[in-house]
MDAnalysis code that builds the backbone (N, CA, C; Angstrom):
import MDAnalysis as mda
import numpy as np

u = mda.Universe.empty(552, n_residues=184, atom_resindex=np.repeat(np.arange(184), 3), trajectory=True)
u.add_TopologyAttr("name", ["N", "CA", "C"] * 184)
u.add_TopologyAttr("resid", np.arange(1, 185))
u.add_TopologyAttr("resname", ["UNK", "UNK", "UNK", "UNK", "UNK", "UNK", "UNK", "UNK", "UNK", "UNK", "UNK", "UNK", "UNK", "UNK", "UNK", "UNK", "UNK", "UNK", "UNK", "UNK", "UNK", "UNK", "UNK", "UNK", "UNK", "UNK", "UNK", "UNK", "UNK", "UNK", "UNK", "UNK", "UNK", "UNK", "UNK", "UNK", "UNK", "UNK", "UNK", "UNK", "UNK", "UNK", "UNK", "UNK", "UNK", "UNK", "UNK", "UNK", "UNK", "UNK", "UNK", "UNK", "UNK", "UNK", "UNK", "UNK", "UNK", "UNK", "UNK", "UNK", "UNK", "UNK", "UNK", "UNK", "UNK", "UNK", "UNK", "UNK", "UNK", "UNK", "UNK", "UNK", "UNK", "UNK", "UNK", "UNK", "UNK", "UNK", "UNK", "UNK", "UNK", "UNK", "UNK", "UNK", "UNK", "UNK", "UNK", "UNK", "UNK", "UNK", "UNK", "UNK", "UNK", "UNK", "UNK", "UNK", "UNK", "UNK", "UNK", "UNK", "UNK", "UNK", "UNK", "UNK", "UNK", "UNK", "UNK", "UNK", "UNK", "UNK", "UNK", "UNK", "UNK", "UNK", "UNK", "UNK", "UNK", "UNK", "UNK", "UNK", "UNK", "UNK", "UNK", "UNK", "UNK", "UNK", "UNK", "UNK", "UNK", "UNK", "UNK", "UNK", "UNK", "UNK", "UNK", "UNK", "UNK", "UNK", "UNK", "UNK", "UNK", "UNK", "UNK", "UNK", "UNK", "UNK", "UNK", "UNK", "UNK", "UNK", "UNK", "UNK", "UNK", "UNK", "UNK", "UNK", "UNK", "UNK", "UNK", "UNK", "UNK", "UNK", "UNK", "UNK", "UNK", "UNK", "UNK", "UNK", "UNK", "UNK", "UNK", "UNK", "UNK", "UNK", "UNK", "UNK", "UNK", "UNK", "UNK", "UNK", "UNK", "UNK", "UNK", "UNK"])
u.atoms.positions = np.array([
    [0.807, -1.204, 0.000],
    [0.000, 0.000, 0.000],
    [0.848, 1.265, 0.000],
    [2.088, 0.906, 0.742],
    [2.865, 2.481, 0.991],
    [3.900, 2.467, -0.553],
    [3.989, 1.528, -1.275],
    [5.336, 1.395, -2.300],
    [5.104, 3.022, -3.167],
    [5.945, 2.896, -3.738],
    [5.790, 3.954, -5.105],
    [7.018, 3.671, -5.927],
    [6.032, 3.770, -6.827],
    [6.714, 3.334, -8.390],
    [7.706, 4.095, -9.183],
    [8.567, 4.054, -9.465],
    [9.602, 4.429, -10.234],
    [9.744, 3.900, -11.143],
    [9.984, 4.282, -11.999],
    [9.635, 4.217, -13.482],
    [10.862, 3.406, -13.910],
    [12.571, 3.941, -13.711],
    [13.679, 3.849, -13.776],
    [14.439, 4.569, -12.885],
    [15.635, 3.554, -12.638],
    [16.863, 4.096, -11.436],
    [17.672, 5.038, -12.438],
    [17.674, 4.622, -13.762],
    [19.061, 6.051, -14.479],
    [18.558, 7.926, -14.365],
    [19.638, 8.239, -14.032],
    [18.867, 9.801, -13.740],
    [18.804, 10.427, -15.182],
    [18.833, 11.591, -15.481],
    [18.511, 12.222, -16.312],
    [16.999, 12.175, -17.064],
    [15.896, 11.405, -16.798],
    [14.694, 10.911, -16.638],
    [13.418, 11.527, -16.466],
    [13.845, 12.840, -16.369],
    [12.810, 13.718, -15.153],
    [12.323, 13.421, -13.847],
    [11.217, 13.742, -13.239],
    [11.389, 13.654, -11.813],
    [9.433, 13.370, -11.369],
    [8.586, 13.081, -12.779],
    [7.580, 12.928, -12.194],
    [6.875, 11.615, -11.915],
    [7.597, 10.661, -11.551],
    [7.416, 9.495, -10.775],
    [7.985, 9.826, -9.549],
    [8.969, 10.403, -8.927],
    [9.600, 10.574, -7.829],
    [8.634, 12.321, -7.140],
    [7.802, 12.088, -7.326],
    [7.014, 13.456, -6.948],
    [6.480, 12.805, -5.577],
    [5.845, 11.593, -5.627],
    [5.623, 10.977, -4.185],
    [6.414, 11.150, -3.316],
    [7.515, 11.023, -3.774],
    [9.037, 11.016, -2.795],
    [8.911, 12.483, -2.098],
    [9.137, 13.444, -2.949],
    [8.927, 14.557, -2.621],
    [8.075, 15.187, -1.584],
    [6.848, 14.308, -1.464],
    [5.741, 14.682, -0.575],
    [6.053, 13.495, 0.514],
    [6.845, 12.729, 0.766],
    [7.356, 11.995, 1.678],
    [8.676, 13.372, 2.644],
    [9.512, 13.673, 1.491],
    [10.606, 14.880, 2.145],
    [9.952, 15.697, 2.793],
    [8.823, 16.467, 2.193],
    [8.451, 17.622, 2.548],
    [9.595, 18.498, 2.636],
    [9.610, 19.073, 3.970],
    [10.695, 20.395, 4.454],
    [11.899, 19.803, 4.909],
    [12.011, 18.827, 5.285],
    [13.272, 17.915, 5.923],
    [14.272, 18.879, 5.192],
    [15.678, 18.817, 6.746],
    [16.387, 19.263, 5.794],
    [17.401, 18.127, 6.073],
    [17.804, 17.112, 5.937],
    [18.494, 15.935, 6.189],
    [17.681, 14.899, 5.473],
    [18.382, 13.784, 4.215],
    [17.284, 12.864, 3.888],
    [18.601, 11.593, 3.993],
    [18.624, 10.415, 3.819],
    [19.559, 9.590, 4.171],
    [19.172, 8.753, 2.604],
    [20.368, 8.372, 2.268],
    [19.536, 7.315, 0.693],
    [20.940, 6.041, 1.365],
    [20.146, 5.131, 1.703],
    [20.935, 4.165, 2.752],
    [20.907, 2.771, 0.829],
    [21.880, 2.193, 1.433],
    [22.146, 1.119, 0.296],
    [21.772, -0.406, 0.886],
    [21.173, -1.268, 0.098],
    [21.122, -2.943, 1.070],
    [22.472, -3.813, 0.074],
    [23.192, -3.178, -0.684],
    [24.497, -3.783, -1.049],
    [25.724, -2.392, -1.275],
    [26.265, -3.014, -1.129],
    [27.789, -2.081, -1.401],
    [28.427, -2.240, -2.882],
    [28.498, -1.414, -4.084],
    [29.124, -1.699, -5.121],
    [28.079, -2.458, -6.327],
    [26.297, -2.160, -6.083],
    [25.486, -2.714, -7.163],
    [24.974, -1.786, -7.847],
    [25.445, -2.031, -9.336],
    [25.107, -0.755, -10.593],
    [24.012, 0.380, -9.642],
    [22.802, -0.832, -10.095],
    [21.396, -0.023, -9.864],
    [21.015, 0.523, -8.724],
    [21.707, 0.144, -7.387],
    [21.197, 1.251, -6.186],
    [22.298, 2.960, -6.753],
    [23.343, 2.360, -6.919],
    [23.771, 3.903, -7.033],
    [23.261, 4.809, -8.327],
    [22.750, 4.132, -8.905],
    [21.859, 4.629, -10.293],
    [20.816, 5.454, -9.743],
    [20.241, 4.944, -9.009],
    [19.130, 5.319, -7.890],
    [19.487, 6.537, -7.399],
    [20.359, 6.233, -6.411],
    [20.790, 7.464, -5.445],
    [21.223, 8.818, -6.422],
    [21.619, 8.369, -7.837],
    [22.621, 9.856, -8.497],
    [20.794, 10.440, -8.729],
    [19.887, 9.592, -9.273],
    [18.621, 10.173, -9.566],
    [18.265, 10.697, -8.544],
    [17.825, 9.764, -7.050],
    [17.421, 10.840, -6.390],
    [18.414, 12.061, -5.869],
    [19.361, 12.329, -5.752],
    [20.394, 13.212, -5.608],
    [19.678, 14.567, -6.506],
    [19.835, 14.154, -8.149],
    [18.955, 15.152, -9.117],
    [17.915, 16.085, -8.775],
    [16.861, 14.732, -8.227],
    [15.729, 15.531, -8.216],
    [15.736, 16.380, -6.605],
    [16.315, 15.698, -5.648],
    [16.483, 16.504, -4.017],
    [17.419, 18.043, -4.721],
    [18.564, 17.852, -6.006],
    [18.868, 19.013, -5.264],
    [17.920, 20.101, -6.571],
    [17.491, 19.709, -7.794],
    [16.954, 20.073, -8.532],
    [15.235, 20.873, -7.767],
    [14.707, 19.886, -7.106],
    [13.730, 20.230, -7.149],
    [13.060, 20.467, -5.628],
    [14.148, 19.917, -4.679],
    [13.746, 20.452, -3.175],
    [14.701, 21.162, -2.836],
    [15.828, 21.728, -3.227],
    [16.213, 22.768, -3.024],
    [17.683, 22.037, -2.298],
    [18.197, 20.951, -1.938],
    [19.315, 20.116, -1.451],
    [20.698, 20.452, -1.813],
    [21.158, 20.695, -1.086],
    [23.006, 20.940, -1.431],
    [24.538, 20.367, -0.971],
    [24.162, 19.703, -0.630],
    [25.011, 18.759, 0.396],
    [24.749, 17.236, 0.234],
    [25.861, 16.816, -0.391],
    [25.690, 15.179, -1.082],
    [27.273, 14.890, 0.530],
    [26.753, 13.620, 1.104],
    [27.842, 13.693, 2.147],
    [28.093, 12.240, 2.002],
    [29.194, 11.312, 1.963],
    [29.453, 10.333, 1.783],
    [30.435, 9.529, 2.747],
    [29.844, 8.264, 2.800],
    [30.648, 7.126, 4.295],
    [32.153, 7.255, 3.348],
    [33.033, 7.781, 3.412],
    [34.440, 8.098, 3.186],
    [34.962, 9.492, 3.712],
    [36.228, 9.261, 4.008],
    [37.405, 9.954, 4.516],
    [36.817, 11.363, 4.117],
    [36.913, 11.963, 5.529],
    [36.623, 13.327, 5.466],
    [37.877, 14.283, 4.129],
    [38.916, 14.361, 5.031],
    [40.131, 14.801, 4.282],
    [40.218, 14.649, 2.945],
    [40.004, 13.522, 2.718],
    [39.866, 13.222, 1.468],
    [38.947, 13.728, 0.204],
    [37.688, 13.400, 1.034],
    [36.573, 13.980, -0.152],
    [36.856, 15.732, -0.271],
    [37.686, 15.992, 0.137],
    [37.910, 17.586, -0.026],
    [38.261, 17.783, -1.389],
    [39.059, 16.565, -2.226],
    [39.414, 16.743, -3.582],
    [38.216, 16.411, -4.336],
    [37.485, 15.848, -3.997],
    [35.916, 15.472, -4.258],
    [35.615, 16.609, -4.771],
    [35.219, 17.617, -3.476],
    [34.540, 18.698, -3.471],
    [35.262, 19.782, -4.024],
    [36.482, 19.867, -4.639],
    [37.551, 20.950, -5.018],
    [36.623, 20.669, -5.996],
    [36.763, 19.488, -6.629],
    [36.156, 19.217, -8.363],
    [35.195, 19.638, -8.692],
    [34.380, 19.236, -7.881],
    [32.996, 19.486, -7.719],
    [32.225, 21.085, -7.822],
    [32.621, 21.788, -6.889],
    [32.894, 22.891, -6.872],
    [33.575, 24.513, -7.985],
    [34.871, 23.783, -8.165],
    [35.529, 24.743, -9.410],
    [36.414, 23.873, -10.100],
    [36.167, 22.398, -10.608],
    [36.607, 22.019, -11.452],
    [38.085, 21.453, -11.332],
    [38.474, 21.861, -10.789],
    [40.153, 21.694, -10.153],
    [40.293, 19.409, -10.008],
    [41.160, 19.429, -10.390],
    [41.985, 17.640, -10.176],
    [41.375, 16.991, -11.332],
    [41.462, 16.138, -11.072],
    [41.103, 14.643, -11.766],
    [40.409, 13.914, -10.708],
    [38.707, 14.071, -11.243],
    [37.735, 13.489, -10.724],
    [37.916, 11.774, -10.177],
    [38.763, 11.168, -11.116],
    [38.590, 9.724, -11.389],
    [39.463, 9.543, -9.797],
    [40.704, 10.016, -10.017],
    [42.076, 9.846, -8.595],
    [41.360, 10.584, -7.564],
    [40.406, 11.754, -7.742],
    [39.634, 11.747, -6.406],
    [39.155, 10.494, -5.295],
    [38.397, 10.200, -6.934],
    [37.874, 9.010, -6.195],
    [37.963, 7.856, -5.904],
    [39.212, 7.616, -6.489],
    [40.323, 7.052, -6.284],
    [40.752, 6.793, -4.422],
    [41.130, 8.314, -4.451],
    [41.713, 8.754, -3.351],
    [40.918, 8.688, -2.049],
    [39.592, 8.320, -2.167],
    [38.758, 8.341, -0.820],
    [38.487, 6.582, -0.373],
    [40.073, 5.682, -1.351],
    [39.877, 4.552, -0.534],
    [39.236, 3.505, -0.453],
    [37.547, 3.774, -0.946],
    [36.931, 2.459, -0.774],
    [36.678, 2.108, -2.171],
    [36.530, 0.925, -2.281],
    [36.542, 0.179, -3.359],
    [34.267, 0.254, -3.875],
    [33.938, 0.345, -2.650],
    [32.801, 0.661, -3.338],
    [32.120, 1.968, -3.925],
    [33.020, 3.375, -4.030],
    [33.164, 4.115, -4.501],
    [33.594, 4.290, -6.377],
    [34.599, 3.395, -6.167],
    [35.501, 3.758, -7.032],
    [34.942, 2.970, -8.283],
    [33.497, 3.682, -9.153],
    [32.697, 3.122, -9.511],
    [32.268, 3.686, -11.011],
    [31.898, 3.531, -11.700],
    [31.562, 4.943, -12.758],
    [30.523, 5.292, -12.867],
    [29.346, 4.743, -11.809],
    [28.301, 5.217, -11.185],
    [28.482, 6.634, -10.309],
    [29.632, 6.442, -9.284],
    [29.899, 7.780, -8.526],
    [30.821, 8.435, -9.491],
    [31.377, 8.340, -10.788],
    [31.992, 9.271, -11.181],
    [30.970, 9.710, -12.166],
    [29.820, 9.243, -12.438],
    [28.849, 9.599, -13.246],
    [28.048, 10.903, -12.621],
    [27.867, 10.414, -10.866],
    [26.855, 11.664, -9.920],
    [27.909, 12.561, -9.547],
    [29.458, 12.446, -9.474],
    [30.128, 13.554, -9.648],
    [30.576, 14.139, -10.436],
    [30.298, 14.159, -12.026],
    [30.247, 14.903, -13.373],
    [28.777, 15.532, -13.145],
    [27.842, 14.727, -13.084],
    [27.004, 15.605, -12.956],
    [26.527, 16.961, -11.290],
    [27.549, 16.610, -10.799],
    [27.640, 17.681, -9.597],
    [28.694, 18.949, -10.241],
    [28.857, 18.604, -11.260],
    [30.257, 19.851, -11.434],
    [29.067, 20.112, -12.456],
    [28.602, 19.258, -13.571],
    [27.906, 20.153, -14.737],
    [27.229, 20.853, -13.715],
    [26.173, 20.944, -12.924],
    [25.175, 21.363, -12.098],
    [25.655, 22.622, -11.713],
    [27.098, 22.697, -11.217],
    [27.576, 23.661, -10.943],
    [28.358, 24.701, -11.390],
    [28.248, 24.229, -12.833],
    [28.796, 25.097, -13.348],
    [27.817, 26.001, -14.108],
    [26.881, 26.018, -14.125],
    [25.896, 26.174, -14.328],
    [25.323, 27.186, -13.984],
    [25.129, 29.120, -14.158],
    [24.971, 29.997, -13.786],
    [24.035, 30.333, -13.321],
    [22.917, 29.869, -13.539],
    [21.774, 30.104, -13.260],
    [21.469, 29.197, -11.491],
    [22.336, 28.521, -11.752],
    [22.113, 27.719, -10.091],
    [23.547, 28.115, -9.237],
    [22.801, 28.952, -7.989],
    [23.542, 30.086, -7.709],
    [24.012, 29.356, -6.563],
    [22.635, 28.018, -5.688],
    [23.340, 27.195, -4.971],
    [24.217, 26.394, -5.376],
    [25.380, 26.321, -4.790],
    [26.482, 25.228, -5.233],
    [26.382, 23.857, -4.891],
    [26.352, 22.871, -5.217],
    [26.159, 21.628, -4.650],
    [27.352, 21.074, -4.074],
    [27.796, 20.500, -3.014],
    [29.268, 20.042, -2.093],
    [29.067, 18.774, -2.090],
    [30.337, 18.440, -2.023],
    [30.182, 17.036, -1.290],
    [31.210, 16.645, -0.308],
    [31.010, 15.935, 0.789],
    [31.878, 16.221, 1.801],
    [31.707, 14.501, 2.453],
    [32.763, 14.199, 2.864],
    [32.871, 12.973, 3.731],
    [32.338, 12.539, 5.067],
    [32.498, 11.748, 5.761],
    [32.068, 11.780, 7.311],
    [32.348, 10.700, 7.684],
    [33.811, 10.320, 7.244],
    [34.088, 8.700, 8.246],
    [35.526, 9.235, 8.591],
    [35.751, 8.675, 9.830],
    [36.857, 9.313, 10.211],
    [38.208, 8.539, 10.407],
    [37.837, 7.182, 9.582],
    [38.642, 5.978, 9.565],
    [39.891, 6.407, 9.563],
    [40.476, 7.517, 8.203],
    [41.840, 7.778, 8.428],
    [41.816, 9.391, 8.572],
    [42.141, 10.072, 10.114],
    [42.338, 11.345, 10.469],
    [43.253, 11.902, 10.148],
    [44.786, 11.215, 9.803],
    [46.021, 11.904, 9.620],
    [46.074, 13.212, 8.583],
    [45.410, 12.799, 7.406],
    [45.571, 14.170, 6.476],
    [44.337, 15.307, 7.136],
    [43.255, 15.107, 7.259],
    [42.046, 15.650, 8.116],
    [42.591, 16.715, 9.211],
    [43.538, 16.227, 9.838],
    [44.045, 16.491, 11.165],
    [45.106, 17.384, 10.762],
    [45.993, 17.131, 9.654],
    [47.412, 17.872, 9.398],
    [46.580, 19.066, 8.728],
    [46.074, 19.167, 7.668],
    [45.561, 20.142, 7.184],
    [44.716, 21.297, 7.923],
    [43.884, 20.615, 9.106],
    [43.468, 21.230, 9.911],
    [44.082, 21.999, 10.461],
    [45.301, 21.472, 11.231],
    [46.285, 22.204, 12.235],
    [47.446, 23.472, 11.166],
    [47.350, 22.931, 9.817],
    [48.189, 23.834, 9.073],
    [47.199, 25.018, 9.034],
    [45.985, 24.880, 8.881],
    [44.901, 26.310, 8.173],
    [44.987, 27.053, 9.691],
    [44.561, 26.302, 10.683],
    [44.747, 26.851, 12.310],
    [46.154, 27.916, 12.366],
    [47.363, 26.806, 12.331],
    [48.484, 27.748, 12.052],
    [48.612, 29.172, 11.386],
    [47.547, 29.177, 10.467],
    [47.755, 30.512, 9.229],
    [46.663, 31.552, 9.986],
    [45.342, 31.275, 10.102],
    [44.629, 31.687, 11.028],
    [44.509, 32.345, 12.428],
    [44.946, 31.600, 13.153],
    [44.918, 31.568, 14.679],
    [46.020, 30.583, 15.233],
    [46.817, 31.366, 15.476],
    [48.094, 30.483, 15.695],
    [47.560, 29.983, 16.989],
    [47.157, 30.785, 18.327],
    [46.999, 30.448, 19.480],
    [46.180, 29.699, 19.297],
    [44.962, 29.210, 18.843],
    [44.035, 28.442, 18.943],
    [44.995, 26.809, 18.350],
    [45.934, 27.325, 17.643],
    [46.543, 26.324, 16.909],
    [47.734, 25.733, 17.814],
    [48.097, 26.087, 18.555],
    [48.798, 25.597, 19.846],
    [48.233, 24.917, 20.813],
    [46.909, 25.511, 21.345],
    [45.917, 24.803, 22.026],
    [45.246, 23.825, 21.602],
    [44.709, 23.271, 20.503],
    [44.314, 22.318, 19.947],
    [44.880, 21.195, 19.444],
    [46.795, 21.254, 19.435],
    [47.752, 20.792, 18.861],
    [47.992, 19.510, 20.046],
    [47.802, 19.440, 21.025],
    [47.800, 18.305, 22.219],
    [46.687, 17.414, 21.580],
    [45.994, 17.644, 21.374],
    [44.347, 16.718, 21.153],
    [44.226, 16.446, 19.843],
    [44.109, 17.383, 19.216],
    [44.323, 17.162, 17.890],
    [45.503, 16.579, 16.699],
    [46.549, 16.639, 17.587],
    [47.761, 16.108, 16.784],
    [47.980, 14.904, 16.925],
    [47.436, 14.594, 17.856],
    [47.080, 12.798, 18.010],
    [46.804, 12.327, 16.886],
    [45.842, 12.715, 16.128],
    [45.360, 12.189, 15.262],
    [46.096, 11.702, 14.286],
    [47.300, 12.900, 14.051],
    [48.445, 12.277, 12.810],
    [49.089, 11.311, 13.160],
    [48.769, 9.710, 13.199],
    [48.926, 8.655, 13.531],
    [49.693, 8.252, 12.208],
    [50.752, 7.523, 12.431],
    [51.375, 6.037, 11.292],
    [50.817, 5.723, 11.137],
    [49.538, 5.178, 11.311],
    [48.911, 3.391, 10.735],
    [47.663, 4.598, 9.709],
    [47.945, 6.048, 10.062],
    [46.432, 6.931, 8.609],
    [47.357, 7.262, 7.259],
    [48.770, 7.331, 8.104],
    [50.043, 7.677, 6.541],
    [49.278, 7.094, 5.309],
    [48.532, 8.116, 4.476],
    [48.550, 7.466, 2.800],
    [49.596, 7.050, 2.607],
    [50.823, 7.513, 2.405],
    [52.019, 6.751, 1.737],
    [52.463, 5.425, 2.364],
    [52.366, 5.403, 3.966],
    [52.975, 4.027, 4.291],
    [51.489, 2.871, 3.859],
    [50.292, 3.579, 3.282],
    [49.110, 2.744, 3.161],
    [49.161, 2.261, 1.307],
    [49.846, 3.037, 0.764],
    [49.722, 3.105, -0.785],
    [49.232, 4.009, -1.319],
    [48.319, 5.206, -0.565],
    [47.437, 5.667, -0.751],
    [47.625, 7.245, -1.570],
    [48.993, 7.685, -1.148],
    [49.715, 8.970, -1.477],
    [49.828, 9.320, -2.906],
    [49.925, 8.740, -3.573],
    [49.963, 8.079, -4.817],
    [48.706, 9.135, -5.854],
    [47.652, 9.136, -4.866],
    [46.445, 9.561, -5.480],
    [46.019, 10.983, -4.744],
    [46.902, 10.976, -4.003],
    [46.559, 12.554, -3.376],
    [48.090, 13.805, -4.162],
    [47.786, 14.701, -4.748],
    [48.586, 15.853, -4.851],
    [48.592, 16.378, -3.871],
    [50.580, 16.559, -3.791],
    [50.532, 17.474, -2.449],
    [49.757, 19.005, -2.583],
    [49.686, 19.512, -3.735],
    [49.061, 20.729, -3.518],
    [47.935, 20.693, -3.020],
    [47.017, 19.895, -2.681],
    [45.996, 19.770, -2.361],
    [45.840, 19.883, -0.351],
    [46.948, 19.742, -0.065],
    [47.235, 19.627, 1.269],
    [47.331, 21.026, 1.692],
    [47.375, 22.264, 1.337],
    [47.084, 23.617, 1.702],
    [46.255, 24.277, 1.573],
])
């Protein structure tokens, strides 16, 4: 009784089968698009569509993903003003169920979106797993440094913990796919 029909998971489709959805969101400003497999074509087919129509048509700007905070920052450089190589982004955030041409499909279409003058909101995308803190943490304490040095002294006990050996991209393989310019 509660289902609703979708027509197709590929986006570009329009959005009036997913209008139910819409009246499910309402005003929310948080929606979750949860997966029951890791790495299957058609859920992330799904998610880039609904992604479309949340930020197309409810007003959504913030795509946030289970990977490395630090990391998705090259995500969001791309995303944003075009800057890296989308593919070693995503590359660079580690998980193998990412590294997909499904998510490099919903992050081409987050840069077309944004490049896009007439859409004045920018769409981001940002990480939230904190599996590896070391770059997260160094970059942090470097912008602190430039900023607010004192705050950057005080936070440097607690926070410098974080730059742990076992988060080293390079002693992980991982360095490889990160530009150091990206670290300032």
């Amino acid at each position: 009784n509660n289902a609703i029909e979708i027509k197709t998971v590929e986006a570009g489709n329009g959005f009036e089968d997913l209008a139910p959805i819409g009246d499910i969101v309402n005003d929310a400003r948080i929606i979750s698009l949860g997966e029951p497999t890791h790495g299957n074509r058609e859920v992330f087919e799904l998610k880039h569509r609904l992604v479309e129509y949340l930020v197309t048509e409810k007003g959504f700007n913030i795509f946030a993903l289970e990977c490395p905070f630090g990391e998705a920052f090259d995500i969001n450089r791309y995303v944003i003003n075009g800057i890296g190589d989308p593919k070693k982004a995503i590359a660079g955030i580690y998980f193998w169920t990412w590294d997909t041409e499904e998510v490099l499909e919903l992050i081409e279409w987050m840069r077309t979106y944004n490049m896009k003058p007439e859409n004045q909101k920018k769409v981001k995308f940002y990480g939230f797993d904190p599996q590896d803190p070391e770059r997260a943490a160094r970059v942090t304490l470097t912008y602190l440094k430039k900023v607010d040095p004192l705050l950057e002294v005080f936070v440097r006990p607690e926070l410098g913990i974080l730059e742990v050996p076992f988060s080293d991209p390079r002693g992980l393989g991982r360095r490889h796919w990160i530009p150091q310019e990206y670290d300032s």
